[in-house]
PAFITI-939490 format. One line per field, with one value per residue (C-alpha): y negated, x, z negated. Coordinates in pm, 1 decimal, decimal comma. Layout:
<recs>
c2 = [Y  ...]
c1 = [X  ...]
c3 = [Z  ...]
</recs>
This chain:
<recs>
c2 = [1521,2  1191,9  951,3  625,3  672,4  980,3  748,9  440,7  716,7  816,7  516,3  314,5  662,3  484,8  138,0  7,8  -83,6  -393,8  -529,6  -402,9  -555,2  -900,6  -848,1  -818,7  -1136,0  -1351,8  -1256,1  -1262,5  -1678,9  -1731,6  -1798,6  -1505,7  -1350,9  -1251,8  -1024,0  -821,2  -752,2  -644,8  -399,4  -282,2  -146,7  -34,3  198,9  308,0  375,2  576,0  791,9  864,0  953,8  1174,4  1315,0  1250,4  1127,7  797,4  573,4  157,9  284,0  143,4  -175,0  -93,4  -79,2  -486,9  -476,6  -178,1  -322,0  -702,6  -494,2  -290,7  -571,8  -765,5  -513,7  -458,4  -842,7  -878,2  -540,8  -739,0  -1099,1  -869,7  -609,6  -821,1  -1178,8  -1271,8  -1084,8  -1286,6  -1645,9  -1514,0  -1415,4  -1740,8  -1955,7  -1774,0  -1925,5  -2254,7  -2306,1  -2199,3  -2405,6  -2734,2  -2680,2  -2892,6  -2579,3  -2450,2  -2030,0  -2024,0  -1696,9  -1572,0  -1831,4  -1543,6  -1240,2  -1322,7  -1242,5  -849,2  -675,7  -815,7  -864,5  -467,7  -335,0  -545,8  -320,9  21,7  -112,3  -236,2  27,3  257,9  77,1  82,6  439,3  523,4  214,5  484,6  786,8  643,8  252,3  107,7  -151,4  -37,2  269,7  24,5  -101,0  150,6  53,2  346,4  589,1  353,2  318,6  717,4  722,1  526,6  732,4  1046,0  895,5  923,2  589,0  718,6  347,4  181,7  233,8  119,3  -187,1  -303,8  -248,2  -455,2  -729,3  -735,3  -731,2  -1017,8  -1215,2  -1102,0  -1197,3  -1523,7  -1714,7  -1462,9  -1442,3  -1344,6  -1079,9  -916,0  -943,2  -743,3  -477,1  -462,4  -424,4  -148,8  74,6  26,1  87,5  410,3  527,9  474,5  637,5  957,0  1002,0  983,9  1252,9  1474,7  1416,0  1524,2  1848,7  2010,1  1997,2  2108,0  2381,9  2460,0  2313,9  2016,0  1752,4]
c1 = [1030,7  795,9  970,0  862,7  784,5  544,8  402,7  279,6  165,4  -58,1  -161,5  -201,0  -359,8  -746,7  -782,3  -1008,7  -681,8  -600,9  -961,0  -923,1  -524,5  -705,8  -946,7  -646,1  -455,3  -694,9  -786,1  -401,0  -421,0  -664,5  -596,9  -777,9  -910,4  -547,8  -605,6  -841,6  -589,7  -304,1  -589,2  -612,8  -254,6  -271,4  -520,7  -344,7  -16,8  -252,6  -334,3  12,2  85,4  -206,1  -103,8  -437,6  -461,2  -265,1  -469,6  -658,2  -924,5  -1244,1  -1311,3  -1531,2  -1565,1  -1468,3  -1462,5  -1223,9  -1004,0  -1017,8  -865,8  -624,1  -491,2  -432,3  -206,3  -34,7  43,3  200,3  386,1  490,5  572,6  823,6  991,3  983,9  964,1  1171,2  1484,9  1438,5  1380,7  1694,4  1917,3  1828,6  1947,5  2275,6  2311,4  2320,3  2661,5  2761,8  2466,9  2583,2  2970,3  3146,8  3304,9  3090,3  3055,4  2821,9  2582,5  2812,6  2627,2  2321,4  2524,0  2356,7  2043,8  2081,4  2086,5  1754,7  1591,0  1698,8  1577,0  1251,7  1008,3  1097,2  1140,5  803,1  688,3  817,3  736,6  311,0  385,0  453,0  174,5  -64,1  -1,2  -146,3  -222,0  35,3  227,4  530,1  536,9  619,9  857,4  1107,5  1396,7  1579,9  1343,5  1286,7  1648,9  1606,4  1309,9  1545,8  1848,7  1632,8  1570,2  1954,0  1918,4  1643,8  1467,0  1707,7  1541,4  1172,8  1352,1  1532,9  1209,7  1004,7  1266,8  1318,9  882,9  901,6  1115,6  932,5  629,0  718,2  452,1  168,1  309,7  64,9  -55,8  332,1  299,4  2,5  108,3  449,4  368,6  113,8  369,6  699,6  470,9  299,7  643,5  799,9  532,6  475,9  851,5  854,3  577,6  765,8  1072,4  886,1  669,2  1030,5  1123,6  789,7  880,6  1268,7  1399,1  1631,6  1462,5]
c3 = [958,2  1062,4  1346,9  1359,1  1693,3  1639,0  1355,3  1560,4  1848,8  1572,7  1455,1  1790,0  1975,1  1930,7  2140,9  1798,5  1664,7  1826,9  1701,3  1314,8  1371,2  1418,2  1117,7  963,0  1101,3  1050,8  744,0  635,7  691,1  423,1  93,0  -101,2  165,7  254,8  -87,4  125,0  463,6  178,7  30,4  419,8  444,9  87,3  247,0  529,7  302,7  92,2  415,7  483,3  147,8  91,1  449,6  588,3  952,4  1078,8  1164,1  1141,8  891,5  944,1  738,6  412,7  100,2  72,1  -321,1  -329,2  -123,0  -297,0  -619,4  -439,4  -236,9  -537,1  -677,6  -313,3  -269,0  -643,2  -577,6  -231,9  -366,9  -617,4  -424,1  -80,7  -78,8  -415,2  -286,9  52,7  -140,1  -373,7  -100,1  78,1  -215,0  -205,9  100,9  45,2  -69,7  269,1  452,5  283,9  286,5  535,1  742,2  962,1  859,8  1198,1  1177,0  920,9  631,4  669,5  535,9  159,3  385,9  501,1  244,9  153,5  421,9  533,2  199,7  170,7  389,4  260,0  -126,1  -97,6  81,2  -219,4  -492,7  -378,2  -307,0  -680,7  -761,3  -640,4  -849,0  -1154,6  -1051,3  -1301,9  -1228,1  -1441,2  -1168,9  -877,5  -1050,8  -1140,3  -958,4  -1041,0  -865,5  -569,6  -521,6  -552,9  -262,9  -42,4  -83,1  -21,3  287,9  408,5  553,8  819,5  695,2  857,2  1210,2  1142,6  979,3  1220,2  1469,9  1212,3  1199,8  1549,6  1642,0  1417,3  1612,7  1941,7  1825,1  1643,7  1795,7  1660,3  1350,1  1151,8  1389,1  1416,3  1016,1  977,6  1261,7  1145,4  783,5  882,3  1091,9  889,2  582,3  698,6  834,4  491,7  312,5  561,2  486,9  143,2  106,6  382,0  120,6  -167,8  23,4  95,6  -243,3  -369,1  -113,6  -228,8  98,5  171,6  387,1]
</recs>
């Protein structure tokens, strides 16, 4: 069974990371070009899941990565950030009400925010079996992936919620580095879920 802390050992063994990490920030502020540093960590969650070695793959093949980073940010904007800007309006009943809720006015918050990496993570997982969209977006087998999981997610998410808020002031460096670890962790899990059944034993 993968730990998220053999999984960034892996992936941050090789001291090239920290340059191809910055690639990967900057290109992350552009408009467009921010297509090609999604189509980057669809790579790298296509290592994991096709168990080949963790690691910040070199940058190449540019068009490749354009298409596949297209599908990855949609995939993204879906499972990710619309559950965050939903939760967020939920909140604003208690933001605006005259009694003051205090950090309590965030609940709304958790549950997406907590299920945003690994959903995500699942739902390009499945993307890559076939490269259909309607695969990503089965929510009743990536609700599936997550409860195979037992709730080991919880762990890298907190981490990735918690290096965000570290790293604040680099933001889009923590993004890109977050997204890259939690994401590989999720989907090195999900194929060690799916070997042991493939074998007959329970993960």
């Amino acid at each position: 069974m993968p730990s998220l802390e053999q999984v960034c050992k892996r992936l941050f063994s090789r001291s090239t990371w920290y340059i191809k990490a910055i690639v990967g920030m900057f290109l992350l502020i552009v408009p467009v070009a921010h297509f090609f540093a999604f189509g980057y960590l669809y790579a790298m969650v296509e290592q994991a899941r096709r168990g080949n070695e963790l690691s910040f793959p070199e940058w190449s093949d540019w068009r490749r990565m354009f298409v596949n980073g297209v599908a990855t940010f949609v995939i993204f904007l879906v499972l990710a950030v619309a559950p965050i800007l939903i939760a967020w309006t939920l909140t604003y009943p208690l933001r605006v009400l005259p009694i003051n809720f205090g950090v309590f006015v965030y609940l709304p918050l958790m549950p997406a925010l907590m299920l945003a990496g690994p959903l995500s993570a699942a739902g390009i997982y499945q993307y890559q079996k076939r490269g259909e969209y309607k695969d990503a977006f089965r929510l009743g087998v990536l609700i599936a992936m997550l409860r195979s999981t037992k709730g080991y997610f919880w762990v890298p998410t907190l981490a990735l919620i918690g290096f965000m808020v570290v790293g604040l002031p680099l933001m889009t460096f923590t993004l890109f580095v977050g997204l890259a670890a939690s994401w590989v962790y999720y989907a090195a899990y999900f194929r060690f879920v799916e070997e042991s059944r493939k074998n007959g034993s329970r993960p």
